[in-house]
N, C-alpha and C positions, 0 to 999 in steps of 0.2 A: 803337512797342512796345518796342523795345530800348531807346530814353531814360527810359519811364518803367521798366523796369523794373532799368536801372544808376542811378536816381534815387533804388530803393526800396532796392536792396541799399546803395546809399552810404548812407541816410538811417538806415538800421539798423548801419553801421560808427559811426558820427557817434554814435548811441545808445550801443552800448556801450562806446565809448571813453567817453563823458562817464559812466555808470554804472563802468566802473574807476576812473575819477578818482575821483568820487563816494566810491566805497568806499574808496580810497586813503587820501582826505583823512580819513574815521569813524576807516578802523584807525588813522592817526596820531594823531587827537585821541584814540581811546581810551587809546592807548601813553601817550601825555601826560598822562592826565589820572592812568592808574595811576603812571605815575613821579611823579607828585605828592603822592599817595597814601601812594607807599612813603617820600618822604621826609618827610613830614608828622609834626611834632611832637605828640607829644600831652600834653594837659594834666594837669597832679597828678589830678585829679578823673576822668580818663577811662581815666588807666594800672590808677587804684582800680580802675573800676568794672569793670574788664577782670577784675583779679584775685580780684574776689569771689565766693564759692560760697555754698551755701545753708545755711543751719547747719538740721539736724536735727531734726525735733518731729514729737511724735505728740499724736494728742488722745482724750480717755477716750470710751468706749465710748459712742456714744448722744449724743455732741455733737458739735456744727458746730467749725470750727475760725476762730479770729475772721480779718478781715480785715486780714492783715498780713503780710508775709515777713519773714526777718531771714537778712539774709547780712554773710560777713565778711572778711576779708583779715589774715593774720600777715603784719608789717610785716619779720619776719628769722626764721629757724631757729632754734627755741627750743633752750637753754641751760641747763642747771644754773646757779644761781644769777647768771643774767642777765634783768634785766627785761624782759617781752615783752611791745611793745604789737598791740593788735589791736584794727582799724578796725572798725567795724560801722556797717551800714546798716537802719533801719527801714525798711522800705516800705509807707504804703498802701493797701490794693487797695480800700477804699470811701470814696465821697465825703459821708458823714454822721458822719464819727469829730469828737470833741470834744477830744480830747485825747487823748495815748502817752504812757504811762510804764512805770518797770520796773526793775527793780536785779539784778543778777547773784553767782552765788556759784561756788568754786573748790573743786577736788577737795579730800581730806586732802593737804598736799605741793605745793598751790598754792597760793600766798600771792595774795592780791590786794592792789595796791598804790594807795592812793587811797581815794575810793568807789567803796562798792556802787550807788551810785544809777544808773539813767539818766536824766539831766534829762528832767525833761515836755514836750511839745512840743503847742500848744496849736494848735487846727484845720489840722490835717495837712491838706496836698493828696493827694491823691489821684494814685497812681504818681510823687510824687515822694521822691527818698529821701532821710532824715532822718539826718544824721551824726554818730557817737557813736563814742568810743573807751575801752576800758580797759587797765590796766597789770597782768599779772601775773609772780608771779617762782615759779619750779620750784624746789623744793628738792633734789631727786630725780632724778635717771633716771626712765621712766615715762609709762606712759600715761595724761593726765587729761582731766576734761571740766569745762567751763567750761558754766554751767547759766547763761540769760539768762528770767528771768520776767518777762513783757511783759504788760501789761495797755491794754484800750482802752474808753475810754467812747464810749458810744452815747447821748444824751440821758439820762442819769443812769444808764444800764445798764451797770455792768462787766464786763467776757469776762476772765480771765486762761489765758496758755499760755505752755507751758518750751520753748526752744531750746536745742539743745546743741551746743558747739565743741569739735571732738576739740584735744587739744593734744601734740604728744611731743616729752618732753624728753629729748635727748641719742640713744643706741642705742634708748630707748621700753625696755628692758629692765630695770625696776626693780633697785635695791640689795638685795641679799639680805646678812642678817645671816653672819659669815664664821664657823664652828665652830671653839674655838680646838685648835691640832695639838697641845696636850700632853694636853691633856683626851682627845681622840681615841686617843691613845695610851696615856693610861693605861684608859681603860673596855677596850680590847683585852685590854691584859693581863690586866687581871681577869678577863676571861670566859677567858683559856687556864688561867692557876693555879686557876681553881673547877672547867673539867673536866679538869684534872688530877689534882683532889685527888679528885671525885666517881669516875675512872676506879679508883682506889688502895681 
């Protein structure tokens, strides 16, 4: 009785010893697999797609919104009169489109540099995204929107819809025109010598 039973308690030491190893060796390979991970380069294409958001749209009352995302990425901190390019990505989301196209337009104060076009892209996949980039330049301090009008054929049916990309240039605090201090000066005085003279 005592053999089998210092046979069962060894045979259950033996177990969990082999069950910590066991787990020892996962938590190591996990440790490892995350240091891999953390040092793991990533690709032009992957740091993009990390940095893209969804650029903005609304659709008129009573309609579908066609199948497509548009997100985008500013390539540096927009600048008064420094050109700023911005990546965009079409996406997508059905697999019967015939073609994407689409051309974009800039605030008053934003210049766009290049074309307005977006090349056509003829029988889009489906969730994958289609890469497009435009150049604009600020003239201004200022808040603007960058308007992108996308359109997608359907077997001969065109959907169109506006995306909008906020942009701010500099503080985002527009130029205000400066009033000049003599002028200011002189309308003061005139208003004291008329009630002075009105007081008389």
């Amino acid at each position: 009785m005592w053999n089998i039973t210092r046979n069962a308690a060894a045979g259950l030491v033996i177990s969990a010893l082999l069950c910590a190893c066991g787990s020892g060796d996962k938590s190591a390979q996990s440790q490892a697999a995350a240091a891999r991970n953390a040092h793991k380069v990533l690709s032009p294409a992957q740091t993009l797609a990390r940095n893209m958001v969804s650029a903005a749209t609304q659709t008129k009352p009573g309609s579908a919104p066609i199948p497509l995302q548009v997100k985008f990425a500013l390539r540096a901190r927009p600048d008064v009169a420094q050109p700023l390019d911005i990546d965009l990505q079409l996406v997508p989301t059905a697999s019967n489109l015939d073609r994407i196209f689409g051309k974009v337009e800039g605030d008053e104060g934003l210049e766009l540099v290049g074309s307005d076009e977006l090349a056509e892209a003829a029988k889009p996949v489906e969730n994958t995204p289609i890469d497009r980039s435009i150049k604009v330049l600020p003239k201004h301090n200022g808040i603007y929107l960058v308007t992108a009008i996308v359109s997608v054929d359907m077997g001969g049916q065109i959907s169109t819809q506006t995306f909008q990309i906020p942009v701010i240039a500099g503080p985002g605090i527009p130029d205000l025109p400066v009033k000049p201090a003599a002028a200011t000066r002189t309308t003061a005085s005139t208003a004291a010598a008329t009630g002075a003279t009105s007081r008389q």
